[in-house]
C-alpha positions as MATLAB code, in Angstrom:
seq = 'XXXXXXXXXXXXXXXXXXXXXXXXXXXXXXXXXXXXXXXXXXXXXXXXXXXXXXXXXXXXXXXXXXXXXXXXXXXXXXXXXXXXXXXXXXXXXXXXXXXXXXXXXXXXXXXXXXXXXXXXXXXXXXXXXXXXXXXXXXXXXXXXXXXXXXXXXXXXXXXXXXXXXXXXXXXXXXXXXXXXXXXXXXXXXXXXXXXXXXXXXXXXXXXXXXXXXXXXXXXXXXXXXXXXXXXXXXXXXXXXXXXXXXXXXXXXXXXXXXXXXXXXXXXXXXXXXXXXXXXXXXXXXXXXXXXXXXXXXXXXXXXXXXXXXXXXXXXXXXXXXXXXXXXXXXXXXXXXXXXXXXXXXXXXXXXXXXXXXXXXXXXXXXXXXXXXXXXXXXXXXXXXXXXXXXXXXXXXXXXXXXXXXXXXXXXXXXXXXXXXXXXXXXXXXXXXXXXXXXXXXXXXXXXXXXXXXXXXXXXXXXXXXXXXXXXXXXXXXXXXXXXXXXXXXXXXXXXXXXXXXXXXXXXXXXXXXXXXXXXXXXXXXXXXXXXXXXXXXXX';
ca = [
     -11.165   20.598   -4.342;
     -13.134   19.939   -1.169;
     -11.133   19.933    2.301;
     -11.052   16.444    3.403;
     -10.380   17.442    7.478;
     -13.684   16.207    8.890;
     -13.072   12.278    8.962;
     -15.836    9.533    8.577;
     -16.719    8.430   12.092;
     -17.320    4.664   10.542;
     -13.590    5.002    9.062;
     -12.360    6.453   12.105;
     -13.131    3.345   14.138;
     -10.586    1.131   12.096;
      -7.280    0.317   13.595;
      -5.472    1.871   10.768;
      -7.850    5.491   10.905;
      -6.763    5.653   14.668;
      -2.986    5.519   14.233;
      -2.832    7.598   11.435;
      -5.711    9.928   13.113;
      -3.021   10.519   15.710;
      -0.287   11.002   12.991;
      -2.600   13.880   11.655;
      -2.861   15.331   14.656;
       0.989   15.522   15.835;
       1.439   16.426   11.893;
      -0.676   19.504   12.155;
       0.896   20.735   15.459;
       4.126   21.083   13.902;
       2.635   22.158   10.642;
       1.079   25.170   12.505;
       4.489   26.667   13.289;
       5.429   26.880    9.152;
       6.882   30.343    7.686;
       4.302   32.004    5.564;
       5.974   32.347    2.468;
       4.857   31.539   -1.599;
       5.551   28.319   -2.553;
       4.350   25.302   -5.328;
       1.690   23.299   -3.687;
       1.071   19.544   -4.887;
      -2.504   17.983   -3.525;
      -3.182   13.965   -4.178;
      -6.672   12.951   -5.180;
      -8.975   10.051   -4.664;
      -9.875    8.577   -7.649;
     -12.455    5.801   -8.657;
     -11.954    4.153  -11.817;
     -15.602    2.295  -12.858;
     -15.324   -0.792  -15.408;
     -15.465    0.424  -19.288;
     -19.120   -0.692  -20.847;
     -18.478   -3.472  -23.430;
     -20.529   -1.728  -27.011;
     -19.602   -4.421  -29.047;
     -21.098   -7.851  -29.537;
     -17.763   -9.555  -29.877;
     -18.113  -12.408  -28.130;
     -15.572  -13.145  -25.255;
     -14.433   -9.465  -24.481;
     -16.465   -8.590  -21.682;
     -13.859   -9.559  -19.503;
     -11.774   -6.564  -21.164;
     -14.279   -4.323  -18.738;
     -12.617   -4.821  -15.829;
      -9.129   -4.810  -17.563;
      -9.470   -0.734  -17.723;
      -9.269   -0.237  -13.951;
      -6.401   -2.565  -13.436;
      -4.483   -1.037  -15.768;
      -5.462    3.125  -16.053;
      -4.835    2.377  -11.869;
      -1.132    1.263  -12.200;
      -0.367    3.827  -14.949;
      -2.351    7.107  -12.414;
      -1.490    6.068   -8.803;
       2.518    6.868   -9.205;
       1.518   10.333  -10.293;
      -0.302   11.323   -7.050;
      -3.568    9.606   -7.357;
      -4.846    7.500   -4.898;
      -6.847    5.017   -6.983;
      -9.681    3.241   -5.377;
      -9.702   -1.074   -5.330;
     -11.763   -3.167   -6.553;
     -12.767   -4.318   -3.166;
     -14.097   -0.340   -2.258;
     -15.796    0.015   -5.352;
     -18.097   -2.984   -4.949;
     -18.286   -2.690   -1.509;
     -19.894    0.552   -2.391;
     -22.126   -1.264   -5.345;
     -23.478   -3.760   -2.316;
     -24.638   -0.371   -0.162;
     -26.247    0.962   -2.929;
     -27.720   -2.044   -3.632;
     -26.124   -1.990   -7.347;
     -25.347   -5.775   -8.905;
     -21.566   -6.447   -9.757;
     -22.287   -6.981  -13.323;
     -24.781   -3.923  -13.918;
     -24.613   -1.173  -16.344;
     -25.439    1.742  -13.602;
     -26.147    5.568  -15.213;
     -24.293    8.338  -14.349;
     -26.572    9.732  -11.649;
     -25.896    6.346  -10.320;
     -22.197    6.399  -11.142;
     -22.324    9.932   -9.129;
     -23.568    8.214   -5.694;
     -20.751    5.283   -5.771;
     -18.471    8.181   -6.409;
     -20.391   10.046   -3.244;
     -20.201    6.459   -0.924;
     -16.354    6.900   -1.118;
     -15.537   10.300   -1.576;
     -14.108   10.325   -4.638;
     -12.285   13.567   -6.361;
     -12.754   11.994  -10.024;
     -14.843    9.087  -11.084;
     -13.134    7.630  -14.927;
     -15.706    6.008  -17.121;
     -16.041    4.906  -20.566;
     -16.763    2.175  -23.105;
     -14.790    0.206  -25.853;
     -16.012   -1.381  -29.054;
     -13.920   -4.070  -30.339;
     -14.331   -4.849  -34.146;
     -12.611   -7.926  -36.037;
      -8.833   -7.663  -34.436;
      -9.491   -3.674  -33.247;
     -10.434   -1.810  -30.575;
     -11.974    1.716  -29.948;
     -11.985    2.992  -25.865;
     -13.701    6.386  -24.861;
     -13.431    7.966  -21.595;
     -14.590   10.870  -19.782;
     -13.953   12.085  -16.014;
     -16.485   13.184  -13.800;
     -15.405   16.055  -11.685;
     -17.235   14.833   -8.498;
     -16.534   18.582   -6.712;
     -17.928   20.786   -9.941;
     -20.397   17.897  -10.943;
     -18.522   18.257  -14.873;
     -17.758   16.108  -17.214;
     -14.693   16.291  -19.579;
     -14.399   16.186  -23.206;
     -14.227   12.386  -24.604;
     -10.480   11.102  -24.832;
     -10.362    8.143  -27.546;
      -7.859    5.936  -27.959;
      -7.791    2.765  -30.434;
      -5.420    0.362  -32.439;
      -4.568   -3.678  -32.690;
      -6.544   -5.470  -30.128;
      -3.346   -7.172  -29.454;
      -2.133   -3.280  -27.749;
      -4.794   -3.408  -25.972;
      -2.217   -2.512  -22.673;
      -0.550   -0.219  -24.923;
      -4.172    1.631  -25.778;
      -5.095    2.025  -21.958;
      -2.029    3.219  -21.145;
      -2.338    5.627  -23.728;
      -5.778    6.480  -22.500;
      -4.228    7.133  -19.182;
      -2.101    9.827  -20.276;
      -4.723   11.290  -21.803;
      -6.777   11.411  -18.386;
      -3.314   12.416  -16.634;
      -2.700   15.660  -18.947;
      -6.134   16.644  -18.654;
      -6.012   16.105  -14.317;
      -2.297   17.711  -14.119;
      -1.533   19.667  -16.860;
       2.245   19.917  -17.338;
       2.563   16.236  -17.974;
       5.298   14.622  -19.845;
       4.929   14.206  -23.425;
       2.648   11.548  -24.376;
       5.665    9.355  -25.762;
       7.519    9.528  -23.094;
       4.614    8.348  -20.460;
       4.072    5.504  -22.775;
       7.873    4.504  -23.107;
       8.309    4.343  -19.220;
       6.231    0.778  -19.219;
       6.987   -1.934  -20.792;
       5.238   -4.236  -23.356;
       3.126   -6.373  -21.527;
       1.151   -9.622  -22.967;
      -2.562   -8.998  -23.518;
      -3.319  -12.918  -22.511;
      -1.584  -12.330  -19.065;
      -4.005   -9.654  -18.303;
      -6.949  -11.557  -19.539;
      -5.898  -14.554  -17.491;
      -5.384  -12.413  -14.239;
      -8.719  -10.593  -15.053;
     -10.711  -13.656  -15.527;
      -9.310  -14.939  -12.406;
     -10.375  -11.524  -10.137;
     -13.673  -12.136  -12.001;
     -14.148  -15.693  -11.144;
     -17.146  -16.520   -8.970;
     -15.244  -20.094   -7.965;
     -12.262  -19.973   -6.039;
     -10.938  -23.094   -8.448;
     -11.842  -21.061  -11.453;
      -9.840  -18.559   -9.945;
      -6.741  -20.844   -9.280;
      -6.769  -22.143  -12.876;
      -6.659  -18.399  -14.100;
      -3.852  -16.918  -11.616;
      -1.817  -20.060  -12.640;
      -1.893  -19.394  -15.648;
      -1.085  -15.731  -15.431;
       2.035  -16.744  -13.840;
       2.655  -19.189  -15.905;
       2.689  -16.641  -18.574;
       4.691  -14.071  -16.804;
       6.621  -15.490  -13.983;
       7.431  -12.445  -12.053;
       3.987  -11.509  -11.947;
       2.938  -10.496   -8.195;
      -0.353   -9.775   -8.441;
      -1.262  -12.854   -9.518;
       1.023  -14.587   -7.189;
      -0.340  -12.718   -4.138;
      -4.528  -13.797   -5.802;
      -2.660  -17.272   -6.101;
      -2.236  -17.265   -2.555;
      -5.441  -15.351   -1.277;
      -7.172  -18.004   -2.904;
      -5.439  -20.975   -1.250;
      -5.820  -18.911    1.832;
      -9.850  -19.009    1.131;
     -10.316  -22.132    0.584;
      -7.999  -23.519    4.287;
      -5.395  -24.899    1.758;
      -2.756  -23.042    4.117;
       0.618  -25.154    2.866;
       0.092  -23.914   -0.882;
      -1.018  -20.575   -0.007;
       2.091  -19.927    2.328;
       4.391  -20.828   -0.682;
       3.058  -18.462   -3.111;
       2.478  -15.538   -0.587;
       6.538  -16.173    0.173;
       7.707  -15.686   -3.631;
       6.399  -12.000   -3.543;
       9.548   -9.588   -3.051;
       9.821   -7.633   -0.359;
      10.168   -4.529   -2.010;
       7.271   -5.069   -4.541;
       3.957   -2.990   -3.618;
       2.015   -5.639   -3.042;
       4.163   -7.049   -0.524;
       2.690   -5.486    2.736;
      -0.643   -7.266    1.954;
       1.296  -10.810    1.255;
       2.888  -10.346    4.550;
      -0.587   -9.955    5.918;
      -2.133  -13.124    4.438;
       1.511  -14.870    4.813;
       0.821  -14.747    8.206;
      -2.427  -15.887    8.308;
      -1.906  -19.250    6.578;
       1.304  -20.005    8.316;
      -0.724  -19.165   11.607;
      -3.313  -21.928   10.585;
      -0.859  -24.292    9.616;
       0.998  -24.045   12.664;
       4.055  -22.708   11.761;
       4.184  -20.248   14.791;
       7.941  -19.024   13.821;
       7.263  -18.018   10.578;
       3.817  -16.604   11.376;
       5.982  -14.024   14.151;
       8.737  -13.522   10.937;
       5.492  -12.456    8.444;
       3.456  -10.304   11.284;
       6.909   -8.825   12.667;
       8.156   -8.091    9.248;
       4.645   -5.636    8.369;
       4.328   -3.958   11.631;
       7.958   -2.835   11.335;
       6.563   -1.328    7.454;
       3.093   -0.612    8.590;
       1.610    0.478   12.123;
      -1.579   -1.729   11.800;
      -3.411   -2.588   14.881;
      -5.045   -5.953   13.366;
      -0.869   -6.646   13.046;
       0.222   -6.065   16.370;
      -2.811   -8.138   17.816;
      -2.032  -11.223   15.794;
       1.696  -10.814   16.612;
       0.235  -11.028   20.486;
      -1.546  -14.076   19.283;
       1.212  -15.374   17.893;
       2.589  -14.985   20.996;
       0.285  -16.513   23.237;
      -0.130  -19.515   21.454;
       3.878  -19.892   21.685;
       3.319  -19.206   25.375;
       5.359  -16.176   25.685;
       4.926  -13.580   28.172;
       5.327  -11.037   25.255;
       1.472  -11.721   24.501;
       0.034   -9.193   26.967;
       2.208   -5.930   26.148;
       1.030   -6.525   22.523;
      -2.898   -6.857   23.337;
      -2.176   -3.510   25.713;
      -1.198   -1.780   22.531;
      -4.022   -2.449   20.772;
      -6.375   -1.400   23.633;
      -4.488    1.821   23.375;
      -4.618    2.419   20.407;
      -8.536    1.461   19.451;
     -10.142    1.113   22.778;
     -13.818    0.478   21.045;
     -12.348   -2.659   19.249;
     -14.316   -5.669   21.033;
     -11.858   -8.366   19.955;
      -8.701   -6.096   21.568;
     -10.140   -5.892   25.117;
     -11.506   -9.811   24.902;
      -7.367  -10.693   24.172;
      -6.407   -8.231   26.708;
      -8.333  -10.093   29.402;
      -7.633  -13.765   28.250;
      -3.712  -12.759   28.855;
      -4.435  -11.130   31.975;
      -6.511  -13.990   33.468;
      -3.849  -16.319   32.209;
      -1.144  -14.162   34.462;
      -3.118  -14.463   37.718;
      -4.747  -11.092   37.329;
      -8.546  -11.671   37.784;
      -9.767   -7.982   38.394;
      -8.022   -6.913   35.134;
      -9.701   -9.468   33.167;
     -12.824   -8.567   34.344;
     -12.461   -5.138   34.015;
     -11.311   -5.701   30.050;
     -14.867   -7.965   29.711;
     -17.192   -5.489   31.197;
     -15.488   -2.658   29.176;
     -16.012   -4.827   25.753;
     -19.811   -5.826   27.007;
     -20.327   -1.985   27.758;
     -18.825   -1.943   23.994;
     -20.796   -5.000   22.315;
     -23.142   -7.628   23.367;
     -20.934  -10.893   23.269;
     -22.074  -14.270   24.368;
     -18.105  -15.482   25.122;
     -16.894  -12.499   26.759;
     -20.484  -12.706   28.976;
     -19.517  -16.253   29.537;
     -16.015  -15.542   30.411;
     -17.256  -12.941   32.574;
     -19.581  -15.177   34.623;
     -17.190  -17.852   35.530;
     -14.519  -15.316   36.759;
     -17.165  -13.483   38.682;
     -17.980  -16.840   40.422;
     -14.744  -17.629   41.423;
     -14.497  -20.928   38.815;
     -12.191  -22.125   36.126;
     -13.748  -21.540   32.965;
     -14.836  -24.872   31.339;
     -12.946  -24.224   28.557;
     -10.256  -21.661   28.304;
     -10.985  -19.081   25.427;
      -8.650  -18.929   22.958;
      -7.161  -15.087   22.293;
      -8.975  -14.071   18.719;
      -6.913  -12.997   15.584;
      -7.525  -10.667   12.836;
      -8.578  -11.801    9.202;
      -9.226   -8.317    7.677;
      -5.925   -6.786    5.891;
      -7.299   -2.746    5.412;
      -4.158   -0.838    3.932;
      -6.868    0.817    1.585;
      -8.152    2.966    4.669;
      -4.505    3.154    5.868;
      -3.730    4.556    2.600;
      -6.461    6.631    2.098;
      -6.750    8.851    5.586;
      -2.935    9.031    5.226;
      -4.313   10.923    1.901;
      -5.853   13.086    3.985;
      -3.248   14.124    5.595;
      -1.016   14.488    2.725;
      -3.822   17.040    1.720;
      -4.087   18.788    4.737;
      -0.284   19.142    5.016;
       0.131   20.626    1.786;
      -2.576   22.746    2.116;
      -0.400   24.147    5.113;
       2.496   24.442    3.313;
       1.751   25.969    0.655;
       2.757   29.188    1.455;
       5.795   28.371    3.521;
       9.193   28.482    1.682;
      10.377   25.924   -0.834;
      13.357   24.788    1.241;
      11.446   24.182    4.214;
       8.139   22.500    2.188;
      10.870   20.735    0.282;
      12.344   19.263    3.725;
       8.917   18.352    5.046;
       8.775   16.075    2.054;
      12.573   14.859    2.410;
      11.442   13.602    5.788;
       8.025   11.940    4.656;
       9.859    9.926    2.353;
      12.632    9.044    4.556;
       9.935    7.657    6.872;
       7.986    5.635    4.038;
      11.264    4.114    2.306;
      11.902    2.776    6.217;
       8.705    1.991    6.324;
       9.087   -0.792    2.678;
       6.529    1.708    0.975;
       9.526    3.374   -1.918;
       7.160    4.205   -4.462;
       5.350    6.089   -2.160;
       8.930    8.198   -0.704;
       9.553    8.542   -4.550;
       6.554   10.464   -4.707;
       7.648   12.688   -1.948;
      11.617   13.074   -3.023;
      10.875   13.730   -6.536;
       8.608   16.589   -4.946;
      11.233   17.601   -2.918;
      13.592   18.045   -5.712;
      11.118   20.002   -7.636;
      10.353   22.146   -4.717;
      14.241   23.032   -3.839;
      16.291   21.187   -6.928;
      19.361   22.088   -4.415;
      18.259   19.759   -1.635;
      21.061   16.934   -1.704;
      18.894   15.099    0.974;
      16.204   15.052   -1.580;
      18.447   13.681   -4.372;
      19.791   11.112   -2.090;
      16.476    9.791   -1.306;
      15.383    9.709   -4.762;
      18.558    7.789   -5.675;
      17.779    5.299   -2.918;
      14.264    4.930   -4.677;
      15.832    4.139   -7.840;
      18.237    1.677   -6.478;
      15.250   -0.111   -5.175;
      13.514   -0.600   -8.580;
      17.080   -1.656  -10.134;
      17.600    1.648  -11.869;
      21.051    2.050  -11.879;
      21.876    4.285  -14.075;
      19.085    7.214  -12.616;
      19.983    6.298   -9.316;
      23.910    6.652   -9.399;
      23.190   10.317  -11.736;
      20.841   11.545   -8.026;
      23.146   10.137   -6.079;
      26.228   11.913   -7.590;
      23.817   14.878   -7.359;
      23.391   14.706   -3.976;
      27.321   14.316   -3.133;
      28.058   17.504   -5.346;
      25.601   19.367   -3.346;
      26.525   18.524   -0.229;
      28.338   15.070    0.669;
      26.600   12.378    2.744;
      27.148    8.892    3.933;
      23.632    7.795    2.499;
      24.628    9.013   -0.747;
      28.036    7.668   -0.917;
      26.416    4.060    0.257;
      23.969    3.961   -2.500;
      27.315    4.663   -4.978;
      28.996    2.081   -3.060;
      26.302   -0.344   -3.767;
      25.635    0.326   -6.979;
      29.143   -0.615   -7.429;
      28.676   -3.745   -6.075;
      25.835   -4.616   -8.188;
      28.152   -3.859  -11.087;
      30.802   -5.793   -9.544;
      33.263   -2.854   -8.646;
      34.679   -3.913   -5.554;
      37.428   -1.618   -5.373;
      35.306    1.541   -6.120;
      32.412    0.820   -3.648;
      35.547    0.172   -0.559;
      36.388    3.361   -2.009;
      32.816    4.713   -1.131;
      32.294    3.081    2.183;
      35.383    4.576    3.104;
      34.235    8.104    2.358;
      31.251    7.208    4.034;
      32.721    6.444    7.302;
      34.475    9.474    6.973;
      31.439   11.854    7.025;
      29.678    9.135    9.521;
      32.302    7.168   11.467;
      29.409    5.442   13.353;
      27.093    4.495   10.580;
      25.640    1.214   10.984;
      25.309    0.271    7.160;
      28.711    1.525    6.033;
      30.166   -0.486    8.739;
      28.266   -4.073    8.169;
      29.276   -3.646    4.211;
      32.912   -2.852    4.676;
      32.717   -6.176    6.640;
      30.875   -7.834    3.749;
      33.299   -6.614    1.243;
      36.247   -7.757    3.409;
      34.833  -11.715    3.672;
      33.587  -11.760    0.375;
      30.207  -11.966    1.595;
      28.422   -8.664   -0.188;
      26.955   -9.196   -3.579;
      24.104   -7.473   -5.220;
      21.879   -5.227   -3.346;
      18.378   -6.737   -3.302;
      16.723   -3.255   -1.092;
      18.188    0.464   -0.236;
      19.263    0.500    3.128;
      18.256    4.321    4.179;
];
C-alpha cells in the first residue's frame, strides 16, 4: 500500500486536519525512539464503497442500490476499514462532474476512487427475480490497478441484509485473509427487517426534506432504537429551521452509540437557534470533551458570548491557535476583543483575516474602529454549521498508518502498549468501538497484557456484553490485578443486581488504588442505594 505521510494541503486547512496534524507530529517524535525488533503489523485502509447497479427490471428496487454501501460499511469499518460516507463520495461525483444517479464505468469509478484516496473501491450489481436476489461484487485494488475475482451472493429477497452481509465477508476474507469463518461473521449481527432499511434508504435518497421526514419516521417507527434514522430525523428538522423537533430527536441518540458525536454537533446547533443557550453549552461541551474540533470550541465561545460571559474570548484564542488561516476564527477573536475595550487587538485580528480573505463585514468593522466610531451595528460573533468528523477520522487514519508502519519492527509488548494507550485515549474520548479496535490488537500483539484485557472488557461493558466483558476482565485480574478491572467486575455486578459482590470489588479496588475517583463515587452509590445499571464504562 501507498504511504499516506504527505497530507492534502486543501484537507490540511480544516480545523480537524490541524489538531490531529499536530497529534501526528508529537506521535512520530516519540515513535522515533521505538526498539527495532520483529513484530505483527496491522495497517487500516480507506475504502469507498460505490452503489450496486440495479440489472433487473423489477420495478421498485432501485432504491436497493444504495442499500449495499450502508450496509457492506457497518459490517467492514469494525474490522479496520475506514469506509468512506455518502457525503465524500458525492462530493467527489460533483468535482468530477458525475450526476448522483449515473451509471459511471470503471475508468470513471477509478478517478472518484483517485479524488479521495481510496485503498479499495467495492462495486457490483444485483438482479432481483420474482421474490430473489443475485449480488456480484468485485474490489478494485486502487494501488495495483486489479480487480478481484467476482464474489456472488443470493437467496430470499426478504435476506436481503442477511445476503450483503454475507457479501461482506466475502470482501473481508479476500482484504484480510485469516478471517473468521464465514458463519461466525454472519452470526455476530442480528436479523434486521428489510423494510427498515428500505425506509431509511428512501429517506437518505429523498430529494425533499418532507419526503425525507415521512421515510426516517417510519424507519423508527419500525425499529425504535434505530439511531441513524433518529439522528436523519433530526438533521432534517435541523434543515428545514424546525429547531424544537429537531432538538428532541437529536437528544434520544445514546451517548455511547457511534453516531452520537455528530448528534451532539447538530444538537447544538438547533438548541443554539432556538435559544436554549444552556443546553446548547451542555451539547458543544459534551463533544469537545470526546472530540478536539475547532468548529466545537468556536461555537462553545459563541455560546458564550451570546450568554455574555467573559469565557467567550479564551475560546475564540484557541481557535486562532489552532487554525490561524480560518477567516471566521480571527473575525470572533476581534468582536470579543473590541467588546473588552481592546481596540488595537481587534484591529489587528481584522487586518490579519483581510490579509487572509476579502470580507465586506470584517472591512466594515475595520473602518469604523479605525475612525474612532461605534460601529452602527455591533457584529454578531459567527458560528460553525459544518460537522467534519469524516476528515477527523480519516487523517487520524493516517496516522494510525504511519504509526504502525513504525512499529512494526519494535517488540510486541511495547507495540502492544502503544495500542493499550490509543484506546485508553479513544474510550475517554466516547469513541469505544474505535479503542476496541486498538485493545483487541493489543491482546493479539502481547495476549499477556492485562491492561489490554481490561480495556477490551471496558469495551464490552459498553455494548452490554456481559458475559465477554466479565471473561477479559477476569483475564486481566489473573494477569496482573487492577482497579479498572475490578470496577468493570464490580459493575457488571450491579447490572446483574449483585450488590454484595460488586462492594466486594470496589473494595479490592480501593485497595490497589486507594485514591481512585470511580471506585470511590460507586461505593457511595452502593451505600445510598443510588447505583443501578451501568449505562457507559467509566475508564
Amino acid at each position: 500500500m501507498r504511504p499516506k505521510v504527505a497530507y492534502n494541503l486543501v484537507t490540511l486547512r480544516k480545523p480537524a486536519g490541524i489538531v490531529l496534524s499536530l497529534l501526528f507530529l508529537a506521535a512520530c517524535a516519540v515513535l522515533s525512539s521505538a526498539q527495532q525488533h520483529s513484530g505483527p503489523t496491522g495497517v487500516s485502509r480507506l475504502l469507498l464503497i460505490i452503489p450496486f447497479e440495479n440489472a433487473s427490471s423489477a420495478a421498485g428496487t432501485d432504491w436497493i442500490s444504495e442499500s449495499f454501501p450502508e450496509v457492506l460499511s457497518t459490517r467492514l469499518s469494525p474490522s479496520g476499514f475506514f469506509v468512506m460516507g455518502r457525503d465524500d463520495r458525492l462530493n467527489a461525483f460533483d468535482r468530477l462532474g458525475i450526476p448522483p444517479g449515473a451509471k459511471p464505468s470503471r475508468a470513471t469509478l477509478y478517478q472518484v476512487g483517485q479524488q479521495l484516496d481510496a485503498d479499495f473501491l467495492v462495486m457490483g450489481d444485483y438482479r432481483v427475480d420474482q421474490a430473489n436476489i443475485t449480488a456480484h461484487a468485485r474490489v478494485m485494488d486502487m494501488e495495483r490497478l486489479r480487480l478481484s475475482p467476482e464474489f456472488t451472493e443470493s437467496g430470499p429477497l426478504a435476506n436481503l441484509i442477511a445476503i450483503q452481509t454475507a457479501l461482506a465477508w466475502d470482501i473481508l476474507n479476500m482484504l484480510s485473509p485469516g478471517t473468521p469463518a464465514k458463519e461466525s461473521f454472519v452470526a455476530q449481527f442480528p436479523a434486521q427487517r428489510p423494510d427498515v432499511l428500505e425506509n431509511y434508504v428512501r429517506g437518505i435518497i429523498a430529494t425533499n426534506t418532507q419526503e425525507k421526514i415521512k421515510y426516517f419516521k417510519e424507519a423508527v417507527r419500525l425499529e425504535p432504537t434505530h439511531a441513524l434514522a433518529m439522528l436523519q430525523l433530526g438533521k432534517s428538522y435541523y434543515k428545514e429551521r424546525d429547531y424544537e423537533p429537531a432538538a428532541s430527536w437529536l437528544a434520544r441518540i445514546p451517548k455511547g452509540d457511534a453516531n452520537a458525536n455528530e448528534a451532539q454537533f447538530y444538537l447544538g446547533l438547533a438548541t443554539f437557534y432556538a435559544g436554549h443557550m444552556d443546553r446548547a453549552e451542555s451539547a458543544f461541551q459534551t463533544l469537545a470533551a470526546r472530540l478536539p474540533l475547532t468548529e466545537v470550541l468556536n461555537n462553545l465561545g459563541v455560546v458564550a458570548a451570546r450568554r455574555g460571559e467573559k469565557s467567550a474570548r479564551g475560546y475564540f484564542e484557541r481557535t486562532v491557535q489552532t487554525d490561524p488561516n480560518e477567516p471566521d476564527y480571527r473575525f470572533n477573536l476581534a468582536v470579543a476583543l473590541f467588546r473588552e475595550g481592546d481596540t488595537q487587538g481587534a484591529a489587528r485580528e481584522l487586518r490579519e483575516l483581510l490579509a487572509i480573505h476579502p470580507d465586506a463585514e470584517a472591512k466594515t468593522f475595520l473602518e469604523a474602529i479605525a475612525s474612532g466610531a461605534q460601529p452602527a451595528r455591533m457584529p454578531l460573533e459567527r458560528i460553525r454549521r459544518n460537522y467534519d468528523e469524516s476528515t477527523f477520522r480519516q487523517i487520524a487514519l493516517e496516522i494510525e498508518n504511519t504509526n504502525e508502519a513504525r512499529l512494526a519492527k519494535s517488540d510486541p509488548a511495547s507495540h502492544a502498549a502503544f495500542h493499550v494507550r490509543h484506546g485508553q485515549e479513544l474510550l475517554q474520548s466516547g469513541l469505544p468501538g474505535e479503542a476496541e479496535k486498538e485493545f483487541r490488537e493489543a491482546v493479539v500483539l502481547d495476549p499477556s497484557s492485562a491492561a489490554a484485557h481490561a480495556g477490551l472488557a471496558a469495551v464490552l461493558e459498553n455494548d452490554q456484553d456481559i458475559p465477554g466483558a466479565r471473561n477479559e476482565a477476569r483475564m486481566a485480574i489473573k494477569l496482573q490485578p487492577t482497579a479498572d478491572a475490578y470496577l468493570v467486575m464490580a459493575r457488571l455486578d450491579l447490572a446483574e443486581n449483585k450488590p454484595a459482590s460488586a462492594a466486594q470489588n470496589i473494595d479490592h479496588a480501593l485497595a490497589l488504588d486507594p485514591a481512585n475517583a470511580a471506585a470511590i463515587a460507586l461505593k457511595r452509590d452502593i451505600a445510598s442505594g443510588a447505583a443501578g445499571k451501568p449505562t457507559s464504562p467509566r475508564p
